[in-house]
TORKOL-4160 file (C-alpha; in steps of 0.2 Angstrom, whole numbers, padded with zeros to 4 digits, m for minus):
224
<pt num="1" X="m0227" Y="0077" Z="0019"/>
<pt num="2" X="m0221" Y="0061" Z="0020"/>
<pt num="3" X="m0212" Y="0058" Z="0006"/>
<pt num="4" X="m0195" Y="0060" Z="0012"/>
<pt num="5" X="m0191" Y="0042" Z="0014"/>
<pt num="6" X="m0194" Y="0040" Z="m0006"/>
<pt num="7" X="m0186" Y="0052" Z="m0012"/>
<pt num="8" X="m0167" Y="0045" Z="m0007"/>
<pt num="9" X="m0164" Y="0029" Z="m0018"/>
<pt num="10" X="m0164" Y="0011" Z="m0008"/>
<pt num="11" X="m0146" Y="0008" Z="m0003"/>
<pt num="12" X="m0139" Y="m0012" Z="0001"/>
<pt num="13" X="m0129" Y="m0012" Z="0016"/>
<pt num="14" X="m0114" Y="m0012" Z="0007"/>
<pt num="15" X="m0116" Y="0005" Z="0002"/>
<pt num="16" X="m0121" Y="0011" Z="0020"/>
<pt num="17" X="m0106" Y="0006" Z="0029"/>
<pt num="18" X="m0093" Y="0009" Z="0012"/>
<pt num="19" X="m0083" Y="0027" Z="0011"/>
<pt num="20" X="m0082" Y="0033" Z="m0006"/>
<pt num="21" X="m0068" Y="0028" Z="m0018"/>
<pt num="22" X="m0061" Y="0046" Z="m0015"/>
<pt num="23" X="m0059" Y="0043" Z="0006"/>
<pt num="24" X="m0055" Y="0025" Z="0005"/>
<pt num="25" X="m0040" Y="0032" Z="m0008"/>
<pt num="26" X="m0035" Y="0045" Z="0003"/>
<pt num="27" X="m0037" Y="0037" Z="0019"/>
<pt num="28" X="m0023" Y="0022" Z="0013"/>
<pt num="29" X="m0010" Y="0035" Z="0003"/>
<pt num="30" X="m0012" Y="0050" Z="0018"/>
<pt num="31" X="m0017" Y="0059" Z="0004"/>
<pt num="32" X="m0005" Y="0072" Z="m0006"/>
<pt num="33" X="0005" Y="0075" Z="0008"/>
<pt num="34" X="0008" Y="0058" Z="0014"/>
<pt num="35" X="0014" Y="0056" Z="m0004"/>
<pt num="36" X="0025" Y="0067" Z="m0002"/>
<pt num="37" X="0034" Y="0066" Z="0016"/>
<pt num="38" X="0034" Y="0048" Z="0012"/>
<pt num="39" X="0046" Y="0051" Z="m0001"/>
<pt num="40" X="0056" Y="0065" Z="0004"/>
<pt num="41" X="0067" Y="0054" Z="0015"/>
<pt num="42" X="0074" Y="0041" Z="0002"/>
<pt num="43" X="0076" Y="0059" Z="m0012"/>
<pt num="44" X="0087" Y="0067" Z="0004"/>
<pt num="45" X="0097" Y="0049" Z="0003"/>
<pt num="46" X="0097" Y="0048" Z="m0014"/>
<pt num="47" X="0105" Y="0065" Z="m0016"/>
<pt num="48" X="0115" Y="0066" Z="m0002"/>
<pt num="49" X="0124" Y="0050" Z="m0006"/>
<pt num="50" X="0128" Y="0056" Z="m0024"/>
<pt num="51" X="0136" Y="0071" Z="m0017"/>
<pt num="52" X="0144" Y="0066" Z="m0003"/>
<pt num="53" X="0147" Y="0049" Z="0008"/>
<pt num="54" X="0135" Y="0037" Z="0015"/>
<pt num="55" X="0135" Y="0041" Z="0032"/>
<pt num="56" X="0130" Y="0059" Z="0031"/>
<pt num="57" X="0116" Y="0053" Z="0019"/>
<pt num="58" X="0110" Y="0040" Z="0032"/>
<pt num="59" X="0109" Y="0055" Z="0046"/>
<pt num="60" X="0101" Y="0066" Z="0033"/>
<pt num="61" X="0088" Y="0054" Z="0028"/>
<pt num="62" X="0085" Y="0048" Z="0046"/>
<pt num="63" X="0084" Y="0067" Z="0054"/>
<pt num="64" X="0073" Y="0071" Z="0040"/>
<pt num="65" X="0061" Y="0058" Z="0043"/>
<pt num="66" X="0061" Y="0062" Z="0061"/>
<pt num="67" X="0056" Y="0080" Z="0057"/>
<pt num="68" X="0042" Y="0075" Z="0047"/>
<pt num="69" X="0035" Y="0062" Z="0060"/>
<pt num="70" X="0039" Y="0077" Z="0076"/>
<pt num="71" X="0030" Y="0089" Z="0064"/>
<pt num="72" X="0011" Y="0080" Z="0062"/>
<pt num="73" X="0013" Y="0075" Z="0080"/>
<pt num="74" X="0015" Y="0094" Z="0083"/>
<pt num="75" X="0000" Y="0098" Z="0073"/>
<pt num="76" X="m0010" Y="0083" Z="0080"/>
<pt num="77" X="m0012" Y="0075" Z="0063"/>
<pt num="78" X="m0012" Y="0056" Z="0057"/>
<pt num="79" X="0006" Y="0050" Z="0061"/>
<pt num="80" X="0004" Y="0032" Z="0053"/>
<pt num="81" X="0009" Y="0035" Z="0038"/>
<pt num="82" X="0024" Y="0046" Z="0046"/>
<pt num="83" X="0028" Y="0030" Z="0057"/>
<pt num="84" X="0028" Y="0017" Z="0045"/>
<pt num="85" X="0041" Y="0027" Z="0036"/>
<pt num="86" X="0051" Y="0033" Z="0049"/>
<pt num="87" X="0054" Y="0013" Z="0055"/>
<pt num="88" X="0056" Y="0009" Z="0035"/>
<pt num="89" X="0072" Y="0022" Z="0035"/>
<pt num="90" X="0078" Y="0019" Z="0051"/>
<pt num="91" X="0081" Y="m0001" Z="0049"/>
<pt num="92" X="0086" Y="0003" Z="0031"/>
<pt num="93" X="0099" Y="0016" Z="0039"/>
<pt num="94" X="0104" Y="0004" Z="0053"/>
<pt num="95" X="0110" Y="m0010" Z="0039"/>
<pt num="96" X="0120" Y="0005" Z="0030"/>
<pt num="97" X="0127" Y="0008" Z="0042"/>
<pt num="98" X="0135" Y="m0004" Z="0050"/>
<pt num="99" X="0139" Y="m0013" Z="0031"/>
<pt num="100" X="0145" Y="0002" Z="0025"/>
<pt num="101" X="0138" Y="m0002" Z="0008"/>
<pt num="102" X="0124" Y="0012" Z="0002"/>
<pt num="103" X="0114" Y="m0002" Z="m0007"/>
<pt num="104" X="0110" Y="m0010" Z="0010"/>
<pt num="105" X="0100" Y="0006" Z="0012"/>
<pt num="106" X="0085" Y="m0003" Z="0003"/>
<pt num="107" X="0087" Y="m0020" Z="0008"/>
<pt num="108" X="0075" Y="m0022" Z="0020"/>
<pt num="109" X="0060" Y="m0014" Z="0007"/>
<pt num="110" X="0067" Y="m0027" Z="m0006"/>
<pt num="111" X="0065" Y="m0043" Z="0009"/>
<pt num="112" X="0048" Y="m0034" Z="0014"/>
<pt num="113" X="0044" Y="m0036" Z="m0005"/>
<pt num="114" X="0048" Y="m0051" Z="m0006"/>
<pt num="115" X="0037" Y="m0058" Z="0007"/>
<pt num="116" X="0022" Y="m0050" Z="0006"/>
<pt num="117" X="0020" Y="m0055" Z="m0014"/>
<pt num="118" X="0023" Y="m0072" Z="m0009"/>
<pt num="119" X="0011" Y="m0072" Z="0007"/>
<pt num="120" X="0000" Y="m0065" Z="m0007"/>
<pt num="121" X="0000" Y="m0078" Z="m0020"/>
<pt num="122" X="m0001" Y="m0089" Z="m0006"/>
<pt num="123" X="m0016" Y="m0085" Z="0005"/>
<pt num="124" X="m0025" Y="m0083" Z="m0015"/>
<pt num="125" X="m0018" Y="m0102" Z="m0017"/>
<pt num="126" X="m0027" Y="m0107" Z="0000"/>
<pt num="127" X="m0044" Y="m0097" Z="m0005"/>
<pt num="128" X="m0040" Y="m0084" Z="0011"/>
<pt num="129" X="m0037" Y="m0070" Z="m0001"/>
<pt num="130" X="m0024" Y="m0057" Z="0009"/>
<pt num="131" X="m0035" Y="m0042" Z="m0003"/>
<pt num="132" X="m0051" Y="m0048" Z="0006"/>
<pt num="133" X="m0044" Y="m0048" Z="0023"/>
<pt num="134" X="m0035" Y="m0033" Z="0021"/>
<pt num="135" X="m0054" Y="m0025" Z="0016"/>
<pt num="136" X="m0064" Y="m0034" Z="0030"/>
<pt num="137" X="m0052" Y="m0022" Z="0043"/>
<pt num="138" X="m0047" Y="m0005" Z="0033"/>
<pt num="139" X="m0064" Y="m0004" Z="0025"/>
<pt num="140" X="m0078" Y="m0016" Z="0030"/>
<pt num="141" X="m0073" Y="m0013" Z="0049"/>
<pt num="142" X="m0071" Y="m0030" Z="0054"/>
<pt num="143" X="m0085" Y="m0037" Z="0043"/>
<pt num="144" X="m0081" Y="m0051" Z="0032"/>
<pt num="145" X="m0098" Y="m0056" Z="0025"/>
<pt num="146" X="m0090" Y="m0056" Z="0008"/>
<pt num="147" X="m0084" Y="m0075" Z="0015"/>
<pt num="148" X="m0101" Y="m0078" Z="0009"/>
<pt num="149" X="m0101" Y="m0071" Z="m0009"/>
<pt num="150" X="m0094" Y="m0081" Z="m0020"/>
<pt num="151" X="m0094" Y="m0067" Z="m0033"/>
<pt num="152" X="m0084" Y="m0059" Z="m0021"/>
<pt num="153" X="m0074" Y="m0073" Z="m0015"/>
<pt num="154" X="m0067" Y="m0073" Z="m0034"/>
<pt num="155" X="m0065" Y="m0054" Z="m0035"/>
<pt num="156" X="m0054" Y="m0053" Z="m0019"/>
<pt num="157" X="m0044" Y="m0069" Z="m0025"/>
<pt num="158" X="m0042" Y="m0061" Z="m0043"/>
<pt num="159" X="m0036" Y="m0046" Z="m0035"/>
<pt num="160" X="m0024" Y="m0054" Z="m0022"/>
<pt num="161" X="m0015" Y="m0061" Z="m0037"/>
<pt num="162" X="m0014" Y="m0045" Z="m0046"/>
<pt num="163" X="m0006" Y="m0037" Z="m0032"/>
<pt num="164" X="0005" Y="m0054" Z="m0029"/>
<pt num="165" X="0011" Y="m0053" Z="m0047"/>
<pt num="166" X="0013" Y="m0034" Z="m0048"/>
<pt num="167" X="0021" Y="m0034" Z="m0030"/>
<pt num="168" X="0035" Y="m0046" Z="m0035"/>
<pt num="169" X="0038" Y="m0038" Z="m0052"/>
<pt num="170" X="0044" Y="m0022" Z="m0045"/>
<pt num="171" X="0053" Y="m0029" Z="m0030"/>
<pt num="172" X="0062" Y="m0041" Z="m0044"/>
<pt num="173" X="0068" Y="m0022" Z="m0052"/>
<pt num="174" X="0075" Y="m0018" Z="m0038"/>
<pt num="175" X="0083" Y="m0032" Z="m0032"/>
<pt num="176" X="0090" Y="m0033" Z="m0049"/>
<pt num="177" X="0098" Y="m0017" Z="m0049"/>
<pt num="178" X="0103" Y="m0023" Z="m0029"/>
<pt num="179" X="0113" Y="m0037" Z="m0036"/>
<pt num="180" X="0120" Y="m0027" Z="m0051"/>
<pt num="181" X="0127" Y="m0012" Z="m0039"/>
<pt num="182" X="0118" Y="0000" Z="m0049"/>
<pt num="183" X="0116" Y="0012" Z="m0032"/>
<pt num="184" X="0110" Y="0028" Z="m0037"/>
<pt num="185" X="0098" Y="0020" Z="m0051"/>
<pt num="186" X="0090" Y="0009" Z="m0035"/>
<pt num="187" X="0086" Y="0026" Z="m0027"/>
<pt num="188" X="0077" Y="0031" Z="m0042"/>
<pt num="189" X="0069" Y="0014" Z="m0042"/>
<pt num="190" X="0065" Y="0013" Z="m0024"/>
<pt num="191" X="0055" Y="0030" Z="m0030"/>
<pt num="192" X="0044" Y="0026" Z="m0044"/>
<pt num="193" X="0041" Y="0009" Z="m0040"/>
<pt num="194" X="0033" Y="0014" Z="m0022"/>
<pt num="195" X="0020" Y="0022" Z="m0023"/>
<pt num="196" X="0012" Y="0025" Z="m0041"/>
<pt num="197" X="0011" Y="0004" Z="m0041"/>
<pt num="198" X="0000" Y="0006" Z="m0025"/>
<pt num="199" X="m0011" Y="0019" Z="m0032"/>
<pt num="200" X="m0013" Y="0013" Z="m0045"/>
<pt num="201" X="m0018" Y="m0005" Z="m0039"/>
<pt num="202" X="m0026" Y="0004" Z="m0024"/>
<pt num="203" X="m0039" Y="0011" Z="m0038"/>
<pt num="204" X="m0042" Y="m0004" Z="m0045"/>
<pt num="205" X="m0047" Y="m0012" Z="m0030"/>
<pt num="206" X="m0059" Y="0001" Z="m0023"/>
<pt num="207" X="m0066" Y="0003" Z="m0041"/>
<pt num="208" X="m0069" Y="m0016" Z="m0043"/>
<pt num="209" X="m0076" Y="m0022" Z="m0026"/>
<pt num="210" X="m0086" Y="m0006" Z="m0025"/>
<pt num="211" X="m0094" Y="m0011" Z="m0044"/>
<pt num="212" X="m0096" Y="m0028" Z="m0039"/>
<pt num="213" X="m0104" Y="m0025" Z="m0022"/>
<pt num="214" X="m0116" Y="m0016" Z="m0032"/>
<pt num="215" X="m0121" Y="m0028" Z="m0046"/>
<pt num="216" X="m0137" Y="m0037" Z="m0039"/>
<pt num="217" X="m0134" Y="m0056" Z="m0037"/>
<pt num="218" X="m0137" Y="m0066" Z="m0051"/>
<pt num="219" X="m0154" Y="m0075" Z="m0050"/>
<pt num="220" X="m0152" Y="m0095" Z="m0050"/>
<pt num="221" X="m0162" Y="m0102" Z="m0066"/>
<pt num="222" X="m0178" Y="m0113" Z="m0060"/>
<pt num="223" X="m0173" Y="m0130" Z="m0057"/>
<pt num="224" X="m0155" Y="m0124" Z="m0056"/>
């Protein structure tokens, strides 16, 4: 029988070379666990500084995250993730450490916060959208065809604000309660406002570019 080849529907080439929503999300949070050993360091701060002194918190924190990071190496799993935080607690500690001021714990997330909205809102000023870019390497691998779209040009610069806007607005939270010494509330902050923000924008943007990828092209009107 040869009627194999009709029975699966016509894919674009967008679709063949695209993970689903559900891979690309895991793939860029390390899934539930990387959730959570992301987070575990800054709780063990959190908590350790409330009941005792900086210091120990800062050798909590730190051993923890080199635990976590020992432990995937150990079991051969994905150590980004694990990295990324381990060098995010360790410069954070560092600053504590020598200031001697708990707050400066978080400083470096707040700075890193800081810049990467702005580089944001920037490179959607200059019609580079960092969203686009960012897709072309985690997702497209290295493709940047969408150059070419201008339905997706717009998508990817709409996006890059989004997460601009959104990016800087919880940074500005925390660098409020920074300013204000409001320690133990900037843990909590530091918390909340890390990852459910990224998820949540990390949805939209595999949901949106997925949906527009798949819209056919509108067809120019005759004598257009």
């Amino acid at each position: 029988m040869t009627t194999g080849q009709h029975t699966e529907p016509e894919l674009g080439p967008e679709d063949e070379r695209l993970p689903s929503m559900a891979e690309q999300m895991a793939d860029q949070l390390g899934g539930w666990r990387g959730l959570v050993e992301s987070s575990i360091p800054v709780v063990v701060f959190v908590i350790a500084n409330v009941v005792g002194d900086l210091r120990p918190a800062v050798i909590a924190s730190v051993a923890v995250a080199l635990l976590i990071a020992g432990l995937r190496l150990a079991q051969r799993r994905p150590v980004r993730h694990a990295v990324n935080g381990l060098v995010g607690i360790a410069i954070g500690a560092a600053i504590a450490w020598r200031t001697g001021d708990e707050r400066d714990f978080y400083l470096p997330g707040i700075l890193y916060g800081i810049g990467y909205g702005l580089a944001l809102l920037l490179s959607a000023v200059i019609k580079q959208p960092l969203v686009g870019w960012i897709w072309s390497v985690l997702v497209a691998k290295g493709r940047s065809e969408w150059r070419d779209d201008p339905r997706l040009v717009r998508t990817f610069t709409q996006l890059t604000v989004l997460w601009g806007v959104v990016w800087l607005a919880k940074v500005g939270v925390q660098a409020g309660l920074y300013l204000a010494h409001q320690d133990t509330a900037l843990g909590v902050a530091r918390l909340a406002l890390g990852y459910p923000p990224y998820a949540l924008l990390l949805l939209i943007t595999v949901w949106v570019v997925r949906r527009v990828t798949r819209e056919p092209a509108p067809t120019p009107l005759p004598g257009a």
